[in-house]
C-alpha positions in Angstrom: 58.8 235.5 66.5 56.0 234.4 64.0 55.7 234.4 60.5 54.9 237.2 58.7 51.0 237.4 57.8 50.6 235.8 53.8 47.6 236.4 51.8 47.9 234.4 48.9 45.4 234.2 45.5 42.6 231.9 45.9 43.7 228.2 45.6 40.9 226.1 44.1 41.7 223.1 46.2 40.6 225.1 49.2 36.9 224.0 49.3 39.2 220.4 48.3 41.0 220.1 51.4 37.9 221.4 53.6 35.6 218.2 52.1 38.5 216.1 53.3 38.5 218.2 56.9 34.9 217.6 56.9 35.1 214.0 56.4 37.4 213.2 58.9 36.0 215.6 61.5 32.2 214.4 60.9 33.9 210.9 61.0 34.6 211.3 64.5 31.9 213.7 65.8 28.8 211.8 64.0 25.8 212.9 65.2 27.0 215.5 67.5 27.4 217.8 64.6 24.3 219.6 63.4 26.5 221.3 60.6 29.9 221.2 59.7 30.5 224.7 58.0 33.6 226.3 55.6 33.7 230.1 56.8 36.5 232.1 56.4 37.7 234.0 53.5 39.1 230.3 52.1 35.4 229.5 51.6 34.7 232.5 49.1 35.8 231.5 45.3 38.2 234.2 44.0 38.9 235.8 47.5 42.9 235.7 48.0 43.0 234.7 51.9 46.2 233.3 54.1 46.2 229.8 53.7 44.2 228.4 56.7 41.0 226.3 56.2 38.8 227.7 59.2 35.9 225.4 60.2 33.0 226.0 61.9 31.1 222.9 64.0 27.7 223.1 65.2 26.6 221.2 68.0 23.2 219.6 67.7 23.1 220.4 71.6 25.3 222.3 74.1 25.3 219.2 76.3 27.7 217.8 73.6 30.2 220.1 74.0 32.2 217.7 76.6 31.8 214.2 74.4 32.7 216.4 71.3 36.0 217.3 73.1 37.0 213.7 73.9 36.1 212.8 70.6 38.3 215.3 68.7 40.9 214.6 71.1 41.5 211.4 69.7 42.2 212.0 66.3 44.7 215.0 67.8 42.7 217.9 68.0 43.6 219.7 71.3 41.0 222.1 73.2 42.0 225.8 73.5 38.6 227.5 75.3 36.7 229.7 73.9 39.9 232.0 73.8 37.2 234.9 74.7 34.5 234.5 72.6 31.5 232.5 74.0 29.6 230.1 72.4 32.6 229.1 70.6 35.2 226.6 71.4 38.5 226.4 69.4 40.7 223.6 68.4 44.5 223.5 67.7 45.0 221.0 64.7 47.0 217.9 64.8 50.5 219.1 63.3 50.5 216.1 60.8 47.0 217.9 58.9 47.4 220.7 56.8 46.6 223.7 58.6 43.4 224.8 59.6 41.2 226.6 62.3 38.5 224.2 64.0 35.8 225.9 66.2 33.3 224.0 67.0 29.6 225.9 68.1 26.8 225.7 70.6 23.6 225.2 69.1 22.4 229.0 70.0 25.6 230.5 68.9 25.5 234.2 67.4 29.3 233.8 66.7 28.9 230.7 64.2 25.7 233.0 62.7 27.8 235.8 62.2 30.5 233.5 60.0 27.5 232.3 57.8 26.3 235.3 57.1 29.8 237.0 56.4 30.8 234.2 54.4 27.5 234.4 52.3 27.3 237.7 51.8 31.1 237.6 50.1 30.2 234.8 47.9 27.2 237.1 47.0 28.9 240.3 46.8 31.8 241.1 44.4 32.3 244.1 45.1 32.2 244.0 49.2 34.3 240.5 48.4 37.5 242.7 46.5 37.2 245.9 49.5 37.7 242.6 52.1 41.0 241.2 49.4 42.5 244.7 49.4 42.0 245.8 53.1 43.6 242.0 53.8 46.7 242.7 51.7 47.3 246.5 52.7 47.2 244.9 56.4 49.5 242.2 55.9 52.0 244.1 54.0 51.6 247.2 56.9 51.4 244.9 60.0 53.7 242.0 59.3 53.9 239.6 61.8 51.4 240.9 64.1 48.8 238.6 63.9 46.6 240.0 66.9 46.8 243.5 64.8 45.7 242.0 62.0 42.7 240.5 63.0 41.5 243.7 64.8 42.1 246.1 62.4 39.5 243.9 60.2 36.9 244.0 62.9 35.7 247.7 61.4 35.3 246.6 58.1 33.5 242.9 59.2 31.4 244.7 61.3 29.8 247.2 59.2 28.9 244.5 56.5 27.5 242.4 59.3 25.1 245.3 60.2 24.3 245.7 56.7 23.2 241.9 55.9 21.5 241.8 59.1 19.5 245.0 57.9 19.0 243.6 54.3 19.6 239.7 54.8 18.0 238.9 58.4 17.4 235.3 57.5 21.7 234.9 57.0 21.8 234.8 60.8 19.1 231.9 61.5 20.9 229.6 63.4 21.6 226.0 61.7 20.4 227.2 58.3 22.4 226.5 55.4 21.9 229.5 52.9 25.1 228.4 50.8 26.8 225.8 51.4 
């Protein structure tokens, strides 16, 4: 059985403990990464979130993908697929880091675009920013445990914003831009 699902109040040593994430990843990937992104609800000030640093990589080319895997490897990152979702390939962290979500992008990747844009728009956006807190909290206190539950019944609410920053905000889904960083 897992742990039950914890949002907790935003931790000001979250954007912290990603520079130290960053380091260390872009340490090992060098010029393989084009950008080397904190997405996630952990990268919005103020937003309560569950305690997981989620990072996105992109590649400066897809033909990287393979050398970026080895390279992770070494300082214990271990390569899960794209676990469904192409363009993006996730990473289980070492157990001796505090915990995180690495994904690391091809170049072209609508996924890691999506992130940005979410991301931005909640640093942006108070109001959309304290809708996304409360539907967290009322899911983790309804669902419990069930992680898988509680990442779909977000999609509707992610979703709809995406549509409208890509209605108002077209230029927060360039690929390799960094609006906000």
């Amino acid at each position: 059985m897992t742990a039950p699902i914890m949002i907790e109040d935003y931790d000001a040593r979250w954007p912290q403990l990603f520079e130290i994430l960053r380091t260390r990843i872009g340490a090992v990937l060098g010029s393989l990464a084009a950008a080397i992104e904190h997405i996630g609800s952990t990268a919005v000030p103020g937003l309560a979130a569950k305690p997981i640093i989620d990072i996105d990589v992109l590649l400066q080319s897809q033909a990287d993908l393979q050398r970026a895997i080895e390279r992770l490897a070494t300082v214990g990152y271990e390569h899960q697929g794209d676990l469904g979702v192409a363009g993006r390939e996730a990473f289980r962290a070492p157990a001796d880091v505090f915990p995180h979500h690495l994904y690391v992008c091809a170049p072209d990747s609508s996924e890691y675009g999506r992130h940005i844009a979410f991301r931005n728009h909640l640093r942006c956006n108070s109001e959309d920013a304290h809708a996304y807190e409360r539907l967290k909290k009322s899911l983790a206190d309804r669902l419990g445990n069930d992680r898988d539950g509680y990442t779909l019944a977000k999609t509707d609410f992610i979703e709809a914003t995406l549509r409208r920053v890509e209605r108002v905000r077209p230029e927060h889904f360039r690929q390799g831009t960094r609006i906000i960083s």
